[in-house]
Legacy VTK file of the C-alpha trace (Angstrom):
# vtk DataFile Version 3.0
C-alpha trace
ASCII
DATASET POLYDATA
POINTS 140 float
-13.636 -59.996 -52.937
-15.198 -56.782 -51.970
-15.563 -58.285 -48.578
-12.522 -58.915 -47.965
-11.139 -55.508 -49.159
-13.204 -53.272 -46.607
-12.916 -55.789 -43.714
-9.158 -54.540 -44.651
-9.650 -51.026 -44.876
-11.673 -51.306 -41.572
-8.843 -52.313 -40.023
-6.767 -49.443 -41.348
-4.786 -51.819 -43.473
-3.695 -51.540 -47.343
-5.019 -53.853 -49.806
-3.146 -53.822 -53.171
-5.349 -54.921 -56.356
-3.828 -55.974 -59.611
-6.554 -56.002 -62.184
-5.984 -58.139 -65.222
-8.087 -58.417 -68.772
-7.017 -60.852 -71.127
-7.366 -59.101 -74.404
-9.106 -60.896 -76.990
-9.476 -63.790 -74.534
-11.877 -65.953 -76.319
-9.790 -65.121 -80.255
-7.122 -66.782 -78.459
-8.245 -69.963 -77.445
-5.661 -72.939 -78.322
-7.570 -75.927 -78.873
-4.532 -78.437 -78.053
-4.016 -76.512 -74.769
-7.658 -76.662 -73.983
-8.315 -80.621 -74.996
-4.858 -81.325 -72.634
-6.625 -79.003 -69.699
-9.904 -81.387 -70.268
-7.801 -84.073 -69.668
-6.121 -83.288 -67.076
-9.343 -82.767 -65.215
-10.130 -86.477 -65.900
-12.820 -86.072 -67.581
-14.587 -88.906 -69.334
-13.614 -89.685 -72.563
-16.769 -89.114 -74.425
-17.193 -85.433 -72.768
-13.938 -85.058 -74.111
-14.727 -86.271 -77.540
-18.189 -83.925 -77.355
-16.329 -81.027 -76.778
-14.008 -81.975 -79.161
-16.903 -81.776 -81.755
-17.549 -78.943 -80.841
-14.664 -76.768 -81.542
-14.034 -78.992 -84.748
-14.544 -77.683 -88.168
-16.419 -74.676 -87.005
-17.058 -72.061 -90.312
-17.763 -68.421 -90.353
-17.994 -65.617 -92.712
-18.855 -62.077 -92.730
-21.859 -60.757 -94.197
-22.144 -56.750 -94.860
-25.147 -55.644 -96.452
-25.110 -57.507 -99.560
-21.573 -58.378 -99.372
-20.411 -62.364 -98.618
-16.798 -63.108 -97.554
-15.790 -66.864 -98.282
-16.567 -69.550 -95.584
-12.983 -69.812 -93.420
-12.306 -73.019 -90.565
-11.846 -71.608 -87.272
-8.861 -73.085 -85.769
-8.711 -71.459 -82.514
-11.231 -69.435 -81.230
-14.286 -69.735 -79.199
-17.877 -69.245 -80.480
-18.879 -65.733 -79.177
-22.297 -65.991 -77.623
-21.781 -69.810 -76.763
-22.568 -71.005 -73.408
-19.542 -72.921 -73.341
-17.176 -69.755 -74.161
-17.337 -68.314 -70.132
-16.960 -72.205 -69.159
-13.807 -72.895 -71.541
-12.104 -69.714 -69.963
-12.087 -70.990 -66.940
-10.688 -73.826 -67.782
-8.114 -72.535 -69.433
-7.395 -70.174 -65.844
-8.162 -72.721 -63.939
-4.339 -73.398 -62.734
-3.613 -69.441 -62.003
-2.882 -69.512 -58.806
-0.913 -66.875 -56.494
0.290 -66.470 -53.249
-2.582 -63.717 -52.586
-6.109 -63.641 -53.022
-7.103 -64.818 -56.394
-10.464 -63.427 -58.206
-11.657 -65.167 -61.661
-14.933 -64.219 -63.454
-14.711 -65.258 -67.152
-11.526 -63.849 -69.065
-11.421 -60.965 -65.661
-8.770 -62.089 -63.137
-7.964 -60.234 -59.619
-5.300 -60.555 -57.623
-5.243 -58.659 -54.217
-3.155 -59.009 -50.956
-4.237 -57.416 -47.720
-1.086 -55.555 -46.384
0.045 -55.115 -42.600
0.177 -51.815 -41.303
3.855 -52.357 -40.560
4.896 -53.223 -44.264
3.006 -50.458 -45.871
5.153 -47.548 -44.033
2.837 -45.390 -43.482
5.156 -42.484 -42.113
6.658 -42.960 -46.216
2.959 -42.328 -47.161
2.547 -39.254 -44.923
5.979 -37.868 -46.093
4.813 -38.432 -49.610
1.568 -36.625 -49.081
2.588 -33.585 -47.487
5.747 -33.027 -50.088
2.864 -33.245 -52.719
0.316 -31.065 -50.734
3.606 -28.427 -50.443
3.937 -28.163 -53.921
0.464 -28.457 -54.439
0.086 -31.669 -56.460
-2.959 -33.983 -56.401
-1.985 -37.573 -56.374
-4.538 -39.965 -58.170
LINES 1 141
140 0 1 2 3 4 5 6 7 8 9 10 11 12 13 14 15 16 17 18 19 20 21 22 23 24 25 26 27 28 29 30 31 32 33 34 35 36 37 38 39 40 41 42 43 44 45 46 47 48 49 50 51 52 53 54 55 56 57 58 59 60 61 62 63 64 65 66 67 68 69 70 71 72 73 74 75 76 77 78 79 80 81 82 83 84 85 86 87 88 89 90 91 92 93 94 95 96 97 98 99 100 101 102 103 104 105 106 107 108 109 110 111 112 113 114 115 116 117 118 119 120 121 122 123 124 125 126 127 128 129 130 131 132 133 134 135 136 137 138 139
């Protein structure tokens, strides 16, 4: 990714970067979306019905100091801490797809495009730049 950005730059190109977080990513974790993403991969049944198991029935409950809340069933999120949590995430991702470069660490995406000099007008950028520097504004 990085790579690929200063090999741009380099080149005296533009490279524009849309970070995105999915907030609360593993909270959010439909288990009927994530069983039909298993299948679609064609998976074998019985990984299918492991994984199942997995996410099935699964109980927690808060414990402060000597204070017990009541067990609740989880119905759709993943188990923090889990090996499986990065590897479900990516899963679910797993069809994001763009026309531009596409980045994907855990619940992290990237998107980035290398531009031509041509498309980025640069004389735009320079008039920008010196109307700011004129009335002495920093642009961040």
């Amino acid at each position: 990714m990085c790579h690929i950005w200063h090999e741009a730059l380099d080149q005296r190109q533009s490279v524009r970067i849309l970070f995105i977080d999915y907030a609360k990513a593993f909270d959010h974790v439909d288990y009927g979306v994530m069983i039909r993403k298993l299948k679609d991969f064609r998976l074998h049944d019985i990984l299918i019905r492991w994984f199942c198991s997995f996410l099935k029935d699964r109980q927690q409950r808060v414990v402060i100091g000597e204070h017990v809340s009541d067990w609740i069933t989880l119905t759709g999120a993943m188990p923090q801490g889990s090996w499986l949590g990065p590897l479900t995430f990516l899963v679910l991702i797993n069809d994001l797809t763009a026309a531009c470069h596409v980045h994907k660490f855990v619940d992290d995406t990237t998107l980035s495009e290398v531009l031509r000099v041509d498309l980025c007008s640069q004389a735009e950028c320079r008039r920008i730049s010196t109307t700011s520097s004129v009335s002495q504004l920093l642009a961040s």
